[in-house]
NUSE-758817 format. One record per atom (N, C-alpha, C, O): residue number from 1; atom name; x, y, z. Coordinates in Angstrom, 3 decimals, padded with zeros to 6 digits. Example, Ala and Ser with C-alpha at 12.3 -4.5 7.8 and 13.67 -1.06 7.14 Angstrom:
NUSE-758817
<1; "N"; <013.190; -005.690; 007.800>>
<1; "CA"; <012.300; -004.500; 007.800>>
<1; "C"; <013.200; -003.300; 007.800>>
<1; "O"; <014.236; -003.319; 008.465>>
<2; "N"; <012.850; -002.250; 007.080>>
<2; "CA"; <013.670; -001.060; 007.140>>
<2; "C"; <012.900; 000.030; 007.870>>
<2; "O"; <013.409; 001.138; 008.039>>
end
This chain:
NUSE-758817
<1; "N"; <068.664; 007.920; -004.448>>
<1; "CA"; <068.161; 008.406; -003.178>>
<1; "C"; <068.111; 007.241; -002.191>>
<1; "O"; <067.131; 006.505; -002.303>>
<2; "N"; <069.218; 006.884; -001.017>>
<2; "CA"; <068.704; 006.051; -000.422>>
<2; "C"; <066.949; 006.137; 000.354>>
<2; "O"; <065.970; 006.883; 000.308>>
<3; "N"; <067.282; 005.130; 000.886>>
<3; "CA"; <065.575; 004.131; 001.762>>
<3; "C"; <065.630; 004.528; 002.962>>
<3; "O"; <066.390; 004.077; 003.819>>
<4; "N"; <064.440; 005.821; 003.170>>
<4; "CA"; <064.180; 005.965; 004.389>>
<4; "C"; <064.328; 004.983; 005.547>>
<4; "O"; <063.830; 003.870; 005.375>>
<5; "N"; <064.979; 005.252; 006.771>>
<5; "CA"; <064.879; 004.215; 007.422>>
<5; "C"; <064.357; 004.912; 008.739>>
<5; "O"; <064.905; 005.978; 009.020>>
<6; "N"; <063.508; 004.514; 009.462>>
<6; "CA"; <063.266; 004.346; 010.962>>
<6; "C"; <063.187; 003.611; 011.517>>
<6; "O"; <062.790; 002.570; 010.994>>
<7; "N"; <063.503; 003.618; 012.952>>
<7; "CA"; <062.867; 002.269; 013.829>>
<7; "C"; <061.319; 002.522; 014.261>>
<7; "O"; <060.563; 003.490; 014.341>>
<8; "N"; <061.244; 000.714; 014.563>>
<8; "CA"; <060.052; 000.356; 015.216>>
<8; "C"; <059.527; 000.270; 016.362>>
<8; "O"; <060.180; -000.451; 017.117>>
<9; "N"; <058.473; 000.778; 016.866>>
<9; "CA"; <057.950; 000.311; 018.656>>
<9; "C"; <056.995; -000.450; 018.620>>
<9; "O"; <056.350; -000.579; 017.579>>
<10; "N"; <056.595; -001.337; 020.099>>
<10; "CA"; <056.085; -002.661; 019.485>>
<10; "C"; <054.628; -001.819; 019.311>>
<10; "O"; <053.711; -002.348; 018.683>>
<11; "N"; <054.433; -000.120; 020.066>>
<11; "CA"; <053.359; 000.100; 019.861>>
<11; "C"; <052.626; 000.570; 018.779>>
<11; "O"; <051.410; 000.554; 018.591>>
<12; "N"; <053.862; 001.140; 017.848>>
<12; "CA"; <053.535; 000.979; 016.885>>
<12; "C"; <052.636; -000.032; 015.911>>
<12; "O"; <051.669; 000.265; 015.208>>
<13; "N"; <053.394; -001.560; 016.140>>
<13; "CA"; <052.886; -002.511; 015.723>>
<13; "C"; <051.942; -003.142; 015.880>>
<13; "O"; <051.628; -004.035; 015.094>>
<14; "N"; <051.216; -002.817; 016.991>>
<14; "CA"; <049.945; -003.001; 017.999>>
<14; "C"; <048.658; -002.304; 017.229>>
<14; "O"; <047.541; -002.735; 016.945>>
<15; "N"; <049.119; -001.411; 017.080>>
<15; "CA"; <048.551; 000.024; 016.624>>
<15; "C"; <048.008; -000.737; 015.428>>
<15; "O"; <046.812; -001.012; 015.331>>
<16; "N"; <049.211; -001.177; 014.225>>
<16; "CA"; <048.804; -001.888; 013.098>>
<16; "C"; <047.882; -002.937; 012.951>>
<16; "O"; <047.001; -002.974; 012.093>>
<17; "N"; <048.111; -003.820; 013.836>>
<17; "CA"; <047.447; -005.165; 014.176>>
<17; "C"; <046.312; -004.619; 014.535>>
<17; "O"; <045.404; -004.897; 013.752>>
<18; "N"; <046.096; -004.142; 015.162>>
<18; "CA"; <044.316; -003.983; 015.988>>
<18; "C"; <043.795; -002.821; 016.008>>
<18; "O"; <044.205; -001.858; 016.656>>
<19; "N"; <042.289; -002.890; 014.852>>
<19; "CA"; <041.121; -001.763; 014.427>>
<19; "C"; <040.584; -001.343; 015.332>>
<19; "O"; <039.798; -000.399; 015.247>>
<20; "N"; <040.927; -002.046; 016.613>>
<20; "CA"; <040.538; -001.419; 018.602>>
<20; "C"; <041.277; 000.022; 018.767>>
<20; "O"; <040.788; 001.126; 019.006>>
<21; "N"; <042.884; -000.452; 018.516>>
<21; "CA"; <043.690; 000.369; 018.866>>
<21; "C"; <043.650; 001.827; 018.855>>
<21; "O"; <044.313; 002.307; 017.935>>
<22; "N"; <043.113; 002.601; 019.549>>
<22; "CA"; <043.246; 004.385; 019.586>>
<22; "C"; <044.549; 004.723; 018.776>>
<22; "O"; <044.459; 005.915; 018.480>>
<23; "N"; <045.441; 004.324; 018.404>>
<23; "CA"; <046.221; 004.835; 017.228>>
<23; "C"; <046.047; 004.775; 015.554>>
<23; "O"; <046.501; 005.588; 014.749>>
<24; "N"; <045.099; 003.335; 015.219>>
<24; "CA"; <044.655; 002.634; 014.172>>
<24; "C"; <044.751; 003.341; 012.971>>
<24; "O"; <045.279; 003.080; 011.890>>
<25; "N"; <044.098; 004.330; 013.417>>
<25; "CA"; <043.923; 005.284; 011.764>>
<25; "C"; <045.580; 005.901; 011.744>>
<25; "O"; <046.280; 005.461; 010.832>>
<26; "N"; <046.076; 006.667; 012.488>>
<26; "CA"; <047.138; 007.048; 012.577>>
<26; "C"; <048.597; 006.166; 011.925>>
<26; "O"; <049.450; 006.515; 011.110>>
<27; "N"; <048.413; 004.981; 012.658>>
<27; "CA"; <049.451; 004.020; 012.324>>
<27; "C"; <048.964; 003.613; 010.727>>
<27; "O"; <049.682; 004.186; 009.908>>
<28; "N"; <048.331; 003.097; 010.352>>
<28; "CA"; <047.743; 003.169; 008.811>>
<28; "C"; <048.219; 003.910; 008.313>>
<28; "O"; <049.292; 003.510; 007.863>>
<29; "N"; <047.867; 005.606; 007.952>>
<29; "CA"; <048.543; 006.417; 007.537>>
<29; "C"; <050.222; 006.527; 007.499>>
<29; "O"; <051.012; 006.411; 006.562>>
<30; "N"; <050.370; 006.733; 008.575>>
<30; "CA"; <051.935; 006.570; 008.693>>
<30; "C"; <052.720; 005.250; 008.130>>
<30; "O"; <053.758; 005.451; 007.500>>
<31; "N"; <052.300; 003.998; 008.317>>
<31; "CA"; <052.681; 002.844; 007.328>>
<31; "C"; <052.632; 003.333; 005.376>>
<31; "O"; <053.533; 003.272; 004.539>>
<32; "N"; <051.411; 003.720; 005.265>>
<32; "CA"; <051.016; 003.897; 003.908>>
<32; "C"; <052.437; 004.731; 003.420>>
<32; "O"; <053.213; 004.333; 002.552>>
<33; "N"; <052.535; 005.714; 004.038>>
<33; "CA"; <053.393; 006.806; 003.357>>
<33; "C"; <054.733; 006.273; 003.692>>
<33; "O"; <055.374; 006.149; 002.649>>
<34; "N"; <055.490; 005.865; 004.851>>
<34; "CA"; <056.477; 005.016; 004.770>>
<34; "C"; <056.908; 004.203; 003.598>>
<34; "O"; <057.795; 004.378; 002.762>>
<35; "N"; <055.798; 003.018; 003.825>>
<35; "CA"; <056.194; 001.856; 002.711>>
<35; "C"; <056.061; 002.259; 001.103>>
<35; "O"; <056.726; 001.827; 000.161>>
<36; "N"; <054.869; 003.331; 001.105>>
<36; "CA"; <054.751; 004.476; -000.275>>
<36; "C"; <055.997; 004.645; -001.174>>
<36; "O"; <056.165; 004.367; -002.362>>
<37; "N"; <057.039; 005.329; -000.003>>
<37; "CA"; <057.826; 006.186; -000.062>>
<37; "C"; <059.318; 005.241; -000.330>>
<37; "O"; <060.254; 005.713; -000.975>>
<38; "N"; <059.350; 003.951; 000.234>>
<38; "CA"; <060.262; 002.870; -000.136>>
<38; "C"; <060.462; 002.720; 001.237>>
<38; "O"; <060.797; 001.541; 001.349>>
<39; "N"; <060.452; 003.308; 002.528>>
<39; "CA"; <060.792; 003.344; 003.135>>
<39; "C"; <061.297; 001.857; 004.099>>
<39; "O"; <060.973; 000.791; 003.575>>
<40; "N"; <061.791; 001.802; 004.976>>
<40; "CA"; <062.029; 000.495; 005.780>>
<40; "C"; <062.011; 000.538; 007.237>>
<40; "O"; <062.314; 001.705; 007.488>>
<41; "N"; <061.862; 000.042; 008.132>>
<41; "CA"; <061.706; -000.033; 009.376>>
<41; "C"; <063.088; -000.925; 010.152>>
<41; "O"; <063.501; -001.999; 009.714>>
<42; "N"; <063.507; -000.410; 011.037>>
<42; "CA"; <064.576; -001.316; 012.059>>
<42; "C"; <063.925; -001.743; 013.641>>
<42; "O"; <063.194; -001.173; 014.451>>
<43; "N"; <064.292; -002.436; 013.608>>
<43; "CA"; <064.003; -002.970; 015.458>>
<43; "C"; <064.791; -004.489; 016.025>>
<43; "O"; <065.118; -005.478; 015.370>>
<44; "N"; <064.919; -004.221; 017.388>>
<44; "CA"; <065.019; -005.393; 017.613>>
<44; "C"; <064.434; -007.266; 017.941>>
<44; "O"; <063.261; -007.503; 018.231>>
<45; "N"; <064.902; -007.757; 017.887>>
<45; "CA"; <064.119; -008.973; 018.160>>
<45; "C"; <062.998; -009.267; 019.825>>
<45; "O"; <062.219; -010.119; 020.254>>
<46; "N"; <063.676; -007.747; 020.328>>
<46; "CA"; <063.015; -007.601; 021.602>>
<46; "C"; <061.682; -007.144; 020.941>>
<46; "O"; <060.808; -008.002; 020.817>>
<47; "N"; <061.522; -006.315; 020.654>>
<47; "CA"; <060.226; -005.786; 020.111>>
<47; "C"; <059.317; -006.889; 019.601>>
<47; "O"; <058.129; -007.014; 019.898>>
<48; "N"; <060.052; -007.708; 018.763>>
<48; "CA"; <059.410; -008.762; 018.258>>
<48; "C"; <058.883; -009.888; 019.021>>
<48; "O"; <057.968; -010.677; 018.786>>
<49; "N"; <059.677; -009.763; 019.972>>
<49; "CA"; <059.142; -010.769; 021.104>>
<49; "C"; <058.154; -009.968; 022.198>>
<49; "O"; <057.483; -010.629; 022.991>>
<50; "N"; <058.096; -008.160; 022.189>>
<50; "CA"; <056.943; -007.829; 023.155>>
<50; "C"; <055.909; -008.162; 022.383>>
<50; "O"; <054.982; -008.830; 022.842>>
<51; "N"; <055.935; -007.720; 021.047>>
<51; "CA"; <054.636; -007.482; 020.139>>
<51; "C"; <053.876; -009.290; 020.514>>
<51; "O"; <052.688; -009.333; 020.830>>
<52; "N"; <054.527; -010.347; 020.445>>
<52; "CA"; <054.468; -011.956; 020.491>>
<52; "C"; <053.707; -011.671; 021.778>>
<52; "O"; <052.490; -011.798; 021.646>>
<53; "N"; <054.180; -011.270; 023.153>>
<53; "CA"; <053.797; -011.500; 024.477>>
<53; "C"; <052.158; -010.694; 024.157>>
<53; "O"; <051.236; -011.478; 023.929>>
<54; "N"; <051.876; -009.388; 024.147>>
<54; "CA"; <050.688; -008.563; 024.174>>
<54; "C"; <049.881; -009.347; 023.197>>
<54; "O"; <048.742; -009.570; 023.608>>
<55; "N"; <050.150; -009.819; 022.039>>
<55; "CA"; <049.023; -010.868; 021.103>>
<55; "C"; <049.059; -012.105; 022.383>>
<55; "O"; <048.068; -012.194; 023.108>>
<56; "N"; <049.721; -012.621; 022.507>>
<56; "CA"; <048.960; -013.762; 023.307>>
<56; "C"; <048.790; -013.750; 024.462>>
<56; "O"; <049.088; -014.632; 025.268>>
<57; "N"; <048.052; -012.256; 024.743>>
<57; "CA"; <047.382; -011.963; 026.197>>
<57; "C"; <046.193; -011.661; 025.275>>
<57; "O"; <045.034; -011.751; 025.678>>
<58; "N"; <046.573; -011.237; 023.808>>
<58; "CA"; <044.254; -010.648; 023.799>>
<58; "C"; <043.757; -011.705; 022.615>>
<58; "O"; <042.575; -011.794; 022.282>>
<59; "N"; <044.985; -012.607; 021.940>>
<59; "CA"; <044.627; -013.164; 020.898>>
<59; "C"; <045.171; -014.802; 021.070>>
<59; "O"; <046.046; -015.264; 021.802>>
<60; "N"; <044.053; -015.615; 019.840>>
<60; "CA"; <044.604; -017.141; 020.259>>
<60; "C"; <045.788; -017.222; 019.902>>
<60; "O"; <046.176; -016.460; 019.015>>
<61; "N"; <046.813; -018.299; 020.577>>
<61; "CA"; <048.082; -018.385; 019.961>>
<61; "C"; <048.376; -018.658; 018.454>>
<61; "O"; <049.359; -018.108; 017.955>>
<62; "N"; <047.675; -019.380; 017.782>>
<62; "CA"; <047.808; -019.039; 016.456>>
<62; "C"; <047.733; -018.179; 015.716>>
<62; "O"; <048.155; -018.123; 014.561>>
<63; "N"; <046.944; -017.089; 016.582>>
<63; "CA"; <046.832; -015.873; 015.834>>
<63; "C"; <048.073; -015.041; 016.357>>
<63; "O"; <048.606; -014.182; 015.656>>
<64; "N"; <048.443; -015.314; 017.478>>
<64; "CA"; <049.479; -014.354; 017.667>>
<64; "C"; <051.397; -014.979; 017.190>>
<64; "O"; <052.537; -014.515; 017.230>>
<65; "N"; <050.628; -016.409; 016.731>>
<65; "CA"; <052.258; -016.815; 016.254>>
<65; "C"; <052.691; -016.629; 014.801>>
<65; "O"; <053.809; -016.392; 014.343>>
<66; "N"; <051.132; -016.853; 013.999>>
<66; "CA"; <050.947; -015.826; 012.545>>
<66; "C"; <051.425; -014.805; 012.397>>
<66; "O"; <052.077; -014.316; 011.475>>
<67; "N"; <051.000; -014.341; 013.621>>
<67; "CA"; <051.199; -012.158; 012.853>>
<67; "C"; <052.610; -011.982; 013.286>>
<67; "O"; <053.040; -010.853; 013.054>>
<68; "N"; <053.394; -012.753; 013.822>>
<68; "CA"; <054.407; -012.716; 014.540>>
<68; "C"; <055.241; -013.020; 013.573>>
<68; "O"; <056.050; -012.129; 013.314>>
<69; "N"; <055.354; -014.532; 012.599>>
<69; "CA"; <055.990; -014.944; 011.818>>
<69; "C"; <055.667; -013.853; 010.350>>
<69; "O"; <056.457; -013.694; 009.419>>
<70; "N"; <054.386; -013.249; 010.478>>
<70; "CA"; <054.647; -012.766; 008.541>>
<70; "C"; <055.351; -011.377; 009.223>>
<70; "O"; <056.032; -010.852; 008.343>>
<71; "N"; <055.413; -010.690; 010.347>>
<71; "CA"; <056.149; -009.231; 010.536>>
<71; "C"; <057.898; -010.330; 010.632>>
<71; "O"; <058.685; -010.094; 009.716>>
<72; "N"; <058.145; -010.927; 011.225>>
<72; "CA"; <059.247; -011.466; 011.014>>
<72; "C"; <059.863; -011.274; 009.822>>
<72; "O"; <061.002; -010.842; 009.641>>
<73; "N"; <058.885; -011.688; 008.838>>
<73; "CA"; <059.529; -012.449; 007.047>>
<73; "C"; <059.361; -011.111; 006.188>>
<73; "O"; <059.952; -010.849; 005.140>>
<74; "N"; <058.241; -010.168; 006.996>>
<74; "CA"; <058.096; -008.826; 006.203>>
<74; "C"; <059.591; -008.265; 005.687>>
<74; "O"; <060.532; -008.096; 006.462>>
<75; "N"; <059.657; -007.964; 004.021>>
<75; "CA"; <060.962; -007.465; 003.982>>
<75; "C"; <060.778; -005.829; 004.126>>
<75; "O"; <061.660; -005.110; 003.657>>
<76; "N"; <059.810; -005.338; 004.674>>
<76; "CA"; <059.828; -003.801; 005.205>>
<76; "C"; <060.334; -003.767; 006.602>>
<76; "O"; <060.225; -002.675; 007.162>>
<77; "N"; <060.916; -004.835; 007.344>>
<77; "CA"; <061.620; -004.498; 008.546>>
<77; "C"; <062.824; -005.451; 008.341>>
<77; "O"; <062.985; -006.440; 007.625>>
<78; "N"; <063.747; -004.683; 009.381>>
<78; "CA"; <065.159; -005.347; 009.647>>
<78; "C"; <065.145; -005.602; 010.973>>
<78; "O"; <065.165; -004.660; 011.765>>
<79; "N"; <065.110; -006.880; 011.398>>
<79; "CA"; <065.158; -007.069; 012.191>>
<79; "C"; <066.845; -007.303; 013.107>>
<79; "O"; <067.544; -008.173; 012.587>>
<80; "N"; <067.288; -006.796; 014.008>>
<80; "CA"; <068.461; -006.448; 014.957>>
<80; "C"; <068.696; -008.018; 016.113>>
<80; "O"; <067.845; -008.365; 016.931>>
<81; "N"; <069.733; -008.584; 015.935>>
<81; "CA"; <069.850; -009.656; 017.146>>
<81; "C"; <069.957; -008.462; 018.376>>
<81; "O"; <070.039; -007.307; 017.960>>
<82; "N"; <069.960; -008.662; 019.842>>
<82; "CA"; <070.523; -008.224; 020.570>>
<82; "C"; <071.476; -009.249; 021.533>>
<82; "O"; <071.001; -010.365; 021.744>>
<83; "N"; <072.632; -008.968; 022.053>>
<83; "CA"; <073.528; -009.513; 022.686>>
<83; "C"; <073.928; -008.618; 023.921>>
<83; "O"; <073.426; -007.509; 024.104>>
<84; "N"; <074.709; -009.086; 024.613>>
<84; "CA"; <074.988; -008.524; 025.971>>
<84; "C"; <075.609; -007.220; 026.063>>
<84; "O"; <075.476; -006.523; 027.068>>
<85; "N"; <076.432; -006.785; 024.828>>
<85; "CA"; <076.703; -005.732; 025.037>>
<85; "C"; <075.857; -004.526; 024.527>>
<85; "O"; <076.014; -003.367; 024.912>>
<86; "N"; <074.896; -004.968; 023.566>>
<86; "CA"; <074.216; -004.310; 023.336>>
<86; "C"; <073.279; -003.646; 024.623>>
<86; "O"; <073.052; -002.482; 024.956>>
<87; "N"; <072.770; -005.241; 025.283>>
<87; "CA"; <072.247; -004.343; 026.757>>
<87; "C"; <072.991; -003.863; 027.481>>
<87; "O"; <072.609; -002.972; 028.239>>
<88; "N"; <074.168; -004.263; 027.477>>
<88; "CA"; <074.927; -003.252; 028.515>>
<88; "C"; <074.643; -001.637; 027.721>>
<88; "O"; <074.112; -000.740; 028.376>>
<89; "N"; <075.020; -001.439; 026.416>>
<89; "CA"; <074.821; -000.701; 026.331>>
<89; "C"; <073.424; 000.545; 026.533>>
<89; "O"; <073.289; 001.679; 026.992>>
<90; "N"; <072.674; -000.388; 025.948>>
<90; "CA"; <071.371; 000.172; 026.305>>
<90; "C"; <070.921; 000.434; 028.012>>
<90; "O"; <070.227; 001.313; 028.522>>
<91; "N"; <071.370; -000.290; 028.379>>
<91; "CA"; <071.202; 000.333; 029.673>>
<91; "C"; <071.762; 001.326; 030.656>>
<91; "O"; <071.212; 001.918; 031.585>>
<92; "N"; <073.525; 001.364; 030.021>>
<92; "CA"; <073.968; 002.615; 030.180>>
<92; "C"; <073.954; 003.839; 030.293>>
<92; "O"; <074.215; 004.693; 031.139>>
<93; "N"; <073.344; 003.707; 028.550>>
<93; "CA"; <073.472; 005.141; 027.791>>
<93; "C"; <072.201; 005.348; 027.737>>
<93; "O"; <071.996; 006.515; 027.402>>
<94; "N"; <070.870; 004.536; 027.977>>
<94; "CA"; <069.318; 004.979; 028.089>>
<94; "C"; <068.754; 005.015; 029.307>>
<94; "O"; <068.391; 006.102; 029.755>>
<95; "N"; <068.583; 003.811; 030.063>>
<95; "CA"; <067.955; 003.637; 031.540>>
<95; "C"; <068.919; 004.589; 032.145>>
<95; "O"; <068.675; 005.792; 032.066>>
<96; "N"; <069.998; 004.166; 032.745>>
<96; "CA"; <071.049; 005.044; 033.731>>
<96; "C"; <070.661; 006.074; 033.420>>
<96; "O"; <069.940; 006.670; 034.220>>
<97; "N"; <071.002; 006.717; 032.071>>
<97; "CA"; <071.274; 008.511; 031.944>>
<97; "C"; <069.638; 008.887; 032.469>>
<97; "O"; <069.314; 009.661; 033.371>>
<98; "N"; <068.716; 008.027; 031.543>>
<98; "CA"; <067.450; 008.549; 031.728>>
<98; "C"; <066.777; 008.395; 032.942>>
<98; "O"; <065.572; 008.630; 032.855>>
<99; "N"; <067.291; 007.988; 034.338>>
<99; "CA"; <066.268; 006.861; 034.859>>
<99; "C"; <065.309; 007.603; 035.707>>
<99; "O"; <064.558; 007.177; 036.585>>
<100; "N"; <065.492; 008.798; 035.264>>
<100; "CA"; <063.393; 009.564; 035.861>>
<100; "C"; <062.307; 009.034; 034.857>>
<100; "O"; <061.105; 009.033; 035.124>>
<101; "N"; <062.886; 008.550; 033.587>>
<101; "CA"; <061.783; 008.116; 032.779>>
<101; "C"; <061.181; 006.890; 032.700>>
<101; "O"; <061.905; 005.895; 032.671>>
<102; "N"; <059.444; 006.722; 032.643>>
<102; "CA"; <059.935; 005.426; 032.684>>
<102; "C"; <059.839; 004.634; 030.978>>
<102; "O"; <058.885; 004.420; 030.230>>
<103; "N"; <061.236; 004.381; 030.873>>
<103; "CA"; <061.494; 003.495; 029.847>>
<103; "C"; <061.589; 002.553; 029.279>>
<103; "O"; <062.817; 002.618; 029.228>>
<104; "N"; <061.358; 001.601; 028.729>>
<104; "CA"; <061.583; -000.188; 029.040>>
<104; "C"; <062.990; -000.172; 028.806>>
<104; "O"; <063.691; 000.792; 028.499>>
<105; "N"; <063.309; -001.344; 028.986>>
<105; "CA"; <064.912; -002.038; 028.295>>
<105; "C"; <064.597; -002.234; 026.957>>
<105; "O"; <065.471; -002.020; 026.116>>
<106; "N"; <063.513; -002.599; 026.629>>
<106; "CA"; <063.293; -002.640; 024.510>>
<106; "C"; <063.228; -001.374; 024.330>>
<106; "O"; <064.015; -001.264; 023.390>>
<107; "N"; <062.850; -000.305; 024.553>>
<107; "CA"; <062.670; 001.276; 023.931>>
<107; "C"; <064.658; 001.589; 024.703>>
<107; "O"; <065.405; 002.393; 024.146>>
<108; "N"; <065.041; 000.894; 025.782>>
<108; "CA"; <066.589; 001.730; 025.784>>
<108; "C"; <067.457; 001.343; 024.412>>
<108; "O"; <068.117; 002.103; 023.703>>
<109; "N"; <067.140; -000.717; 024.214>>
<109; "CA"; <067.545; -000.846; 023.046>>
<109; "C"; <067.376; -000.242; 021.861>>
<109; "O"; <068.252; 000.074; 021.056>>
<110; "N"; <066.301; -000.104; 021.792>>
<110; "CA"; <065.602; 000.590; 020.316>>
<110; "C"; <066.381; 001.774; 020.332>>
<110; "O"; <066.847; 002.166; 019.262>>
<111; "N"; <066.636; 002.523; 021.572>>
<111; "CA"; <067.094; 004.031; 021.270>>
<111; "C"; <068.769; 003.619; 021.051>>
<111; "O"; <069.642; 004.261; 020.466>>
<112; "N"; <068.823; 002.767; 021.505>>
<112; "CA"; <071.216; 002.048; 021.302>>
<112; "C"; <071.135; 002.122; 019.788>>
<112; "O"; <071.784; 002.790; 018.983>>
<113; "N"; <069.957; 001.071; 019.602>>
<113; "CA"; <070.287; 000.730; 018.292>>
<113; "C"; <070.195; 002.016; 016.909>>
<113; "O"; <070.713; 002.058; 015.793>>
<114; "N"; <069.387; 002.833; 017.570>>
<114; "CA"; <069.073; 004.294; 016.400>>
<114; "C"; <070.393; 005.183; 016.648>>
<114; "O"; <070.957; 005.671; 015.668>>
<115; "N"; <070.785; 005.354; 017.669>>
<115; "CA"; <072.210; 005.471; 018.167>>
<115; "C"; <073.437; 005.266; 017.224>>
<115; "O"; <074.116; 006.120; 016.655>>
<116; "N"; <073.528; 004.082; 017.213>>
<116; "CA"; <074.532; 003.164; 015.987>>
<116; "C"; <073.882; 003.412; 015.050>>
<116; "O"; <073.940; 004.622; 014.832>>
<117; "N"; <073.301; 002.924; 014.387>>
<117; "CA"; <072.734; 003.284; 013.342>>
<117; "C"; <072.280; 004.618; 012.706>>
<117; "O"; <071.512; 004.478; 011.755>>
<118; "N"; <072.608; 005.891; 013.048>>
<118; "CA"; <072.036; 006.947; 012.900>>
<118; "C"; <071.068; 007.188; 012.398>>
<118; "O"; <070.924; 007.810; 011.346>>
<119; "N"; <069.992; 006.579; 013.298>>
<119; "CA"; <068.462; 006.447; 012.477>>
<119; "C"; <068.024; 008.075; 014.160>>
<119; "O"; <068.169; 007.935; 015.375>>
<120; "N"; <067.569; 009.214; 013.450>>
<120; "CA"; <066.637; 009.471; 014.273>>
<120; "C"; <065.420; 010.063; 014.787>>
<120; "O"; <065.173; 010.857; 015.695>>
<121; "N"; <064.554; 009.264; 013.696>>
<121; "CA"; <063.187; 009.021; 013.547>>
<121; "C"; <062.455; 007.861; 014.130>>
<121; "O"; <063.328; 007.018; 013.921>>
<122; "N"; <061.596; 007.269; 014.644>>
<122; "CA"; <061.325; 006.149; 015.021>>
<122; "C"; <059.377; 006.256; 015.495>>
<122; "O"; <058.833; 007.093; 016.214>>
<123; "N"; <058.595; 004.768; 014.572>>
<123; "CA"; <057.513; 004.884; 014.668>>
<123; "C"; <056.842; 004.572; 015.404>>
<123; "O"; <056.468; 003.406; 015.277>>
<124; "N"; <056.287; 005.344; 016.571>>
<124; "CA"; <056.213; 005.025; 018.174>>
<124; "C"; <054.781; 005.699; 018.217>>
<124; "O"; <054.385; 006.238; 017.184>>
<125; "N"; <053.903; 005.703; 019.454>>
<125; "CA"; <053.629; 006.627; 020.068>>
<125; "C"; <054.168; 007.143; 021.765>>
<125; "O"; <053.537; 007.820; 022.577>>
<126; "N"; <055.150; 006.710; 021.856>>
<126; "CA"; <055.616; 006.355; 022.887>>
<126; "C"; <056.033; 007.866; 023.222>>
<126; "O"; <056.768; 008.054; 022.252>>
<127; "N"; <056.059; 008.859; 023.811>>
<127; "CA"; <056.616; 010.044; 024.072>>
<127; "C"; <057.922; 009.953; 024.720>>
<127; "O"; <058.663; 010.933; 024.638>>
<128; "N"; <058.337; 008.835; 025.400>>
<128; "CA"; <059.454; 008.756; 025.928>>
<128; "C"; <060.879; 008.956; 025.261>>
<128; "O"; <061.911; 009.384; 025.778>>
<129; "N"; <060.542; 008.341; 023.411>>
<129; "CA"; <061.504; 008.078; 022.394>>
<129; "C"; <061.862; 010.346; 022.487>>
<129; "O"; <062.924; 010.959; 022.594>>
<130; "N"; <060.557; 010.808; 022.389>>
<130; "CA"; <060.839; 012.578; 022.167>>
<130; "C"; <061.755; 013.098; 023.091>>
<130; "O"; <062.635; 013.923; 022.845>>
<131; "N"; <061.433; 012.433; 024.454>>
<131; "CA"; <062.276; 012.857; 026.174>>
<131; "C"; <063.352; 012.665; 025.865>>
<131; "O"; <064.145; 013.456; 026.375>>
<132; "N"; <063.916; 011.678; 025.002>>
<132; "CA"; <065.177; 011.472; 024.824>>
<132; "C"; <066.123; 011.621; 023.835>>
<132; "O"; <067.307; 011.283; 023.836>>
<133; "N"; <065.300; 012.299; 022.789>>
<133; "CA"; <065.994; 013.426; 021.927>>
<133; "C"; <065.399; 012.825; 020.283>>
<133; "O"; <065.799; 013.414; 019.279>>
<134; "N"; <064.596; 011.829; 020.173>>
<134; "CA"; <064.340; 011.334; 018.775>>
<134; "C"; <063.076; 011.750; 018.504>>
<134; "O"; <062.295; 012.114; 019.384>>
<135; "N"; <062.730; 011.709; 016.916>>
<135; "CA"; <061.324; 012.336; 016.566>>
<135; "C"; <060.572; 011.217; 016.062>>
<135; "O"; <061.036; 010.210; 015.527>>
<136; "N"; <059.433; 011.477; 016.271>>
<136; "CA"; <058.192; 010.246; 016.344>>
<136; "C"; <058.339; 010.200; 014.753>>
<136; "O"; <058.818; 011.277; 014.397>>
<137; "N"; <058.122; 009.410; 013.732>>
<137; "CA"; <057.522; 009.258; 012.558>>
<137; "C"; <056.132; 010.107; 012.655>>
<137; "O"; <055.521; 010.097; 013.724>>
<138; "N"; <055.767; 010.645; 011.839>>
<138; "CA"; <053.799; 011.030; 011.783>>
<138; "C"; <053.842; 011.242; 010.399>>
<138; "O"; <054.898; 011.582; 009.866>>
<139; "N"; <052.708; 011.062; 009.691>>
<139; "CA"; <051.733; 010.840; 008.807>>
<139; "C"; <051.880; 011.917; 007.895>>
<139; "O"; <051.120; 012.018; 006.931>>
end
């Protein structure tokens, strides 16, 4: 049986990191049964670098260069380089088509990359990933 795969949002990961977070219990659950299940996570290095920026707006930099480096080394995610054509692409085929929504350039990537990858599930709370035709992960 292959390994579930979905992608990642950094809000997802936010969600994980912090017992503040209005998603907390939710994202817990949904991790549990994922990683339960064998499952694996995809994203890009963009994500990895929002999740980096939002920790070191509420947390000390050591704390946010920690949680940064063990989700890095975590072997439950794959982490994605991005390159220029990738944003070209992502901005093409997500911002352009979409652009009543508002989307970032990491959620257009995230959606390129589930795209190629025929991933299309992804662990968000982001409603924007649904506007544009993919289904949230839930619990």
């Amino acid at each position: 049986m292959p390994t579930a795969r979905a992608a990642i949002d950094t809000g997802a990961l936010l969600a994980l990191a912090s017992p503040r977070d209005q998603h907390h219990a939710d994202a817990l659950a949904v991790a549990r049964q994922h990683l339960g299940s064998g499952g694996r996570w995809i994203g890009s290095v963009l994500v990895l670098a929002e999740l980096h920026g939002h920790l070191l707006r509420w947390r000390e930099p050591r704390v946010a260069h920690t949680v940064v480096d063990r989700v890095r080394a975590d072997p439950a995610y794959e982490w994605r380089a991005v390159d220029g054509e990738l944003l070209e692409a992502a901005t093409m085929n997500w911002l352009m088509r979409f652009a009543d929504l508002r989307l970032s350039l990491v959620d257009a990537v995230t959606c390129e990359l589930m795209r190629r990858e025929r991933i299309s599930t992804v662990f968000a709370f982001d409603h924007d990933f649904v506007a544009v035709g993919f289904r949230l992960q839930a619990s």
